[in-house]
C-alpha positions in Angstrom: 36.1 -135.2 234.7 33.6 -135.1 231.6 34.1 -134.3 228.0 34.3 -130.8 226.9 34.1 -129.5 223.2 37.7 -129.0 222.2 36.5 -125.3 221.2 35.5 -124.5 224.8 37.7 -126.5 226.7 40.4 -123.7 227.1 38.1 -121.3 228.8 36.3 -124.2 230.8 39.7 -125.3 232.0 40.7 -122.0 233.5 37.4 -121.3 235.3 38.1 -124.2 236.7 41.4 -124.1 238.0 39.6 -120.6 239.3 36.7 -122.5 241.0 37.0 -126.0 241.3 39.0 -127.9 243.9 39.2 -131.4 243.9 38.5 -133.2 247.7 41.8 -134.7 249.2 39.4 -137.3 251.1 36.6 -138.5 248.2 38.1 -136.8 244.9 34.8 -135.3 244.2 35.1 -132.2 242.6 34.1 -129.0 245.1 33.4 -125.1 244.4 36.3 -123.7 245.8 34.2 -121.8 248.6 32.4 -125.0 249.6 35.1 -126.9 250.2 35.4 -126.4 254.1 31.9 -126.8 254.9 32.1 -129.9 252.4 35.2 -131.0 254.7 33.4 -130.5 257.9 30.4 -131.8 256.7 31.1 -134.9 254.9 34.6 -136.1 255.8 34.7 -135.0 260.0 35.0 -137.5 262.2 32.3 -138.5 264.5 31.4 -141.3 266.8 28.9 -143.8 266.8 26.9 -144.7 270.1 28.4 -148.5 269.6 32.2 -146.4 270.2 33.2 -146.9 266.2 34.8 -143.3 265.0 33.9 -142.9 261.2 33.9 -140.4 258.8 30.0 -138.5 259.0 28.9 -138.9 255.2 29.4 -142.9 256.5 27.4 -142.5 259.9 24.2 -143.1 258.4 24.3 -145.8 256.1 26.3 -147.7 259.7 23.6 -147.1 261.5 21.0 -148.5 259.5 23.5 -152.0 258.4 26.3 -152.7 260.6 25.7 -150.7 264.1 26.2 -153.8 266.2 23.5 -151.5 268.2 20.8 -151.0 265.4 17.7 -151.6 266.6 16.2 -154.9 265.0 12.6 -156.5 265.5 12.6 -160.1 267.3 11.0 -162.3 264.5 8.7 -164.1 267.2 7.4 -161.4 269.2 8.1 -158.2 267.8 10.0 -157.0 270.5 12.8 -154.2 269.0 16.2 -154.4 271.0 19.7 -154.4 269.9 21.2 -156.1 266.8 24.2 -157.8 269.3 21.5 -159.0 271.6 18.7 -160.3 269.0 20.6 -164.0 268.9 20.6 -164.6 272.7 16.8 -163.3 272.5 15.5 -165.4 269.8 17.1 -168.5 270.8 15.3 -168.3 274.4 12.3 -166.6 272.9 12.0 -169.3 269.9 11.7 -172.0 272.7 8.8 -170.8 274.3 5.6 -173.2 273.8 2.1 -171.8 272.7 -0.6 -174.5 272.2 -2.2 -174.8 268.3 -5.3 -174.1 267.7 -5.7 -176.8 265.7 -4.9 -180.0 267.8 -4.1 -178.3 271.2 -0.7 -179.8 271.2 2.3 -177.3 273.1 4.4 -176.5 269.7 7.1 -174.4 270.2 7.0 -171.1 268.7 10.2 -171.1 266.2 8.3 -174.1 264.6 4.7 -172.5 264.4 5.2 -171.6 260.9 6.1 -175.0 260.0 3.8 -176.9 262.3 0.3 -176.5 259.9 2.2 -179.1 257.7 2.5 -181.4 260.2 -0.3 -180.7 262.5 -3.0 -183.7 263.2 
């Protein structure tokens, strides 16, 4: 899959029919003895604590984005929990009151970023 001087390619393409296999799953080209620990490796199937059955290579990069059970921080009180549960938190953690320091008045806490503009 790269260029090859025309005056080497004829050797370069027989040591790699000898040596080189290409992947049936990602078309990435393999050393012939690596393959099955490539296959096993990178292309098994494995299952994610939500229940979702991916290939392994893909495992990691689904638990860190889409894992609907990725842990996530709650933007108002730093408490970490699920990603499917952080809506239902926030909304009943959001409208919780906590007094300003500024005028005393109960704000609730989703606006105390906001409130300095308005406060007095």
């Amino acid at each position: 899959k790269k260029d090859i001087p025309a005056v080497n390619f004829i050797i370069h393409e027989i040591h790699c029919r000898r040596n080189i296999e290409i992947c049936p799953y990602c078309s990435d080209s393999i050393p012939k003895c690596e393959m099955k620990n490539h296959i096993e490796s990178e292309h098994v199937q494995v299952t994610c604590k939500c229940r979702m059955t991916m290939e392994n290579s893909l495992l990691k990069d689904h638990e860190a984005s889409t894992c609907p059970l990725r842990p996530v921080l709650c933007q108002f009180c730093d408490i970490q929990l699920a990603f499917n549960k952080l809506q239902e938190h926030e909304l009943y953690c959001g409208a919780r009151t906590e007094p300003c320091g500024a005028c005393g008045r109960n704000v609730l806490v989703r606006e105390l970023k906001e409130h300095p503009r308005v406060c007095g």
